[in-house]
C-alpha positions as CSV (number, residue, x, y, z in Angstrom):
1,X,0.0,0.0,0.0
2,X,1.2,3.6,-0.7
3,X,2.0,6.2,1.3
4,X,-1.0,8.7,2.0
5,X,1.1,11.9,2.1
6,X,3.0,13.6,-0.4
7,X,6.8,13.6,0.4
8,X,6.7,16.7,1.5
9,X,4.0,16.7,3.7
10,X,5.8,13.4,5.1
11,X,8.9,15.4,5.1
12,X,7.0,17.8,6.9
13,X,5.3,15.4,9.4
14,X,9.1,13.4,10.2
15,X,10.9,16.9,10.8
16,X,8.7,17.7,13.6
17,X,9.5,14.9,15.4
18,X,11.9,15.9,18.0
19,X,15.4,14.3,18.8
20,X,16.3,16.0,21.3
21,X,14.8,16.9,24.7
22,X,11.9,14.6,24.5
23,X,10.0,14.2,27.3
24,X,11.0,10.7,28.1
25,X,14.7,12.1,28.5
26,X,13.6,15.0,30.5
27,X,12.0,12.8,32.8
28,X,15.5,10.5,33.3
29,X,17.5,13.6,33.4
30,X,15.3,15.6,36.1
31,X,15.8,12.6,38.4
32,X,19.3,11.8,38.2
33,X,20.1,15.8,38.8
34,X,17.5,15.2,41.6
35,X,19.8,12.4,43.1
36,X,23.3,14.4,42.9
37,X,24.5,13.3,39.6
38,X,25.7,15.6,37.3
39,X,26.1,14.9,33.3
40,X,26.4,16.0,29.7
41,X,23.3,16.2,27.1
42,X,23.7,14.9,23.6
43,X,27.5,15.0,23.0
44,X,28.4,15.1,19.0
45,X,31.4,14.0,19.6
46,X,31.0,10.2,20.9
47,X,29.1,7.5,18.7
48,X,25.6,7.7,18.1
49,X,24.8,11.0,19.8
50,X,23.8,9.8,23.7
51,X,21.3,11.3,25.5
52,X,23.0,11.7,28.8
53,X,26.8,11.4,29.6
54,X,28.1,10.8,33.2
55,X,32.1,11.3,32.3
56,X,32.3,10.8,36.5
57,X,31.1,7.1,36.3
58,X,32.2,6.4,32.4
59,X,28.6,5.8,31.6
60,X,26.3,6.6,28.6
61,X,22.7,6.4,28.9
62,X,20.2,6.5,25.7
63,X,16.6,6.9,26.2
64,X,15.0,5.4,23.4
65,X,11.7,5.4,22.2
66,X,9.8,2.0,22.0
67,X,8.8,2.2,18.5
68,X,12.2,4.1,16.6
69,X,14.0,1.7,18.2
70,X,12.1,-1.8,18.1
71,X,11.2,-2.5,21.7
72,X,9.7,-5.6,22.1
73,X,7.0,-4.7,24.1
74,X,3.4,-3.7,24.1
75,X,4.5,0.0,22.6
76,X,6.0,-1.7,19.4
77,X,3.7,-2.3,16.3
78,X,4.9,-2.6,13.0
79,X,2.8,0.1,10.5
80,X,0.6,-1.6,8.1
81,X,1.3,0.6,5.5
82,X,3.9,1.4,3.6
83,X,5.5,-1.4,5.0
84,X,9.1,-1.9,3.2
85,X,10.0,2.0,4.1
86,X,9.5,1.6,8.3
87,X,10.9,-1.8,7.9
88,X,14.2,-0.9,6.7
89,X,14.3,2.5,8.7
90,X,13.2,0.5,12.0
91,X,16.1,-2.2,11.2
92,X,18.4,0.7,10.3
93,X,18.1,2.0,13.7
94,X,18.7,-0.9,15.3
95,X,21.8,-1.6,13.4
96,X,22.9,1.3,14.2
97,X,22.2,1.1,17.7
98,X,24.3,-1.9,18.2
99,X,27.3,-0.5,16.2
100,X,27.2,2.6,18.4
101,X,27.0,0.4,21.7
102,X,29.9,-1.5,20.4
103,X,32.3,1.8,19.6
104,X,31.1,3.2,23.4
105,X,32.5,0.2,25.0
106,X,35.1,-0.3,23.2
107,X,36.1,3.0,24.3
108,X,35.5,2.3,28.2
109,X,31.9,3.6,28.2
110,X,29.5,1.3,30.4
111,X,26.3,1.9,28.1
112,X,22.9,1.9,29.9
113,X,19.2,2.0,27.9
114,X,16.1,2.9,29.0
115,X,13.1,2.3,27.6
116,X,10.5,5.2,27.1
117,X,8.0,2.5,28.5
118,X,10.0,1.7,31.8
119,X,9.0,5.7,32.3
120,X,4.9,5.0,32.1
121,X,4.1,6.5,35.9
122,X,3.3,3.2,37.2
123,X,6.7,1.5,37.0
124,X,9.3,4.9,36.5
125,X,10.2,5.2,40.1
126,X,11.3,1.6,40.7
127,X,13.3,1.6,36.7
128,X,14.9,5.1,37.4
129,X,16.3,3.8,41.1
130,X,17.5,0.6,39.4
131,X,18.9,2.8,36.4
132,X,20.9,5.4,39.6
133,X,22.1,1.8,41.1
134,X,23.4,0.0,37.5
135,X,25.3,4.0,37.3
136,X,26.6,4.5,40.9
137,X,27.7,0.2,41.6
138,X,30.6,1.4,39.2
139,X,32.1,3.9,41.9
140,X,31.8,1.1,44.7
């Protein structure tokens, strides 16, 4: 089945989606500057772009969004049409997800992931203290 935009209103509609700042990362950022822990946003200069750097405790967390990055969970559903484009840009992502996590630790980096639905209100407090544990066990 075809798309049912024009390319540029699809243009239109993909640009808007945000990158940066979403409100999944804002949420894992407020509480780990609520614990103490201090960090970097977005750094260009290390592989794949992470959403939060911790250059204290040599960890990188990414905050990724269930369906850009094939979560298998309840979140994830693959579109029913135009089926070959969002397979191949799905898979994309999640190639080069793994070649990212690879380059961090070959580097040193101790790469952590969170799942936008581990921050659904019901279970964010008990996955964000696990998440401040798995970063602060390193400096024990």
């Amino acid at each position: 089945m075809s798309d049912n935009h024009s390319k540029e209103v699809r243009s239109m509609n993909m640009s808007h989606i945000r990158s940066t700042n979403s409100k999944p990362e804002e949420i894992v950022r407020k509480y780990l500057f609520a614990c103490g822990l201090r960090y970097r946003k977005n750094v260009r200069t290390l592989p794949g772009c992470p959403d939060i750097v911790l250059p204290k405790y040599k960890t990188i967390i990414f905050v990724n969004g269930c369906f850009w990055h094939h979560h298998d969970c309840g979140r994830f559903v693959w579109p029913s049409t135009n089926k070959e484009y969002w397979y191949e840009k799905i898979n994309k992502n999640v190639e080069r997800d793994k070649k990212n996590f690879q380059l961090l630790k070959q580097q040193g980096w101790n790469v952590l992931v969170i799942w936008e639905c581990q921050l659904k209100k019901s279970v964010a407090e008990s996955n964000l203290s696990s998440l401040y544990n798995d970063i602060t066990a390193q400096q024990r």
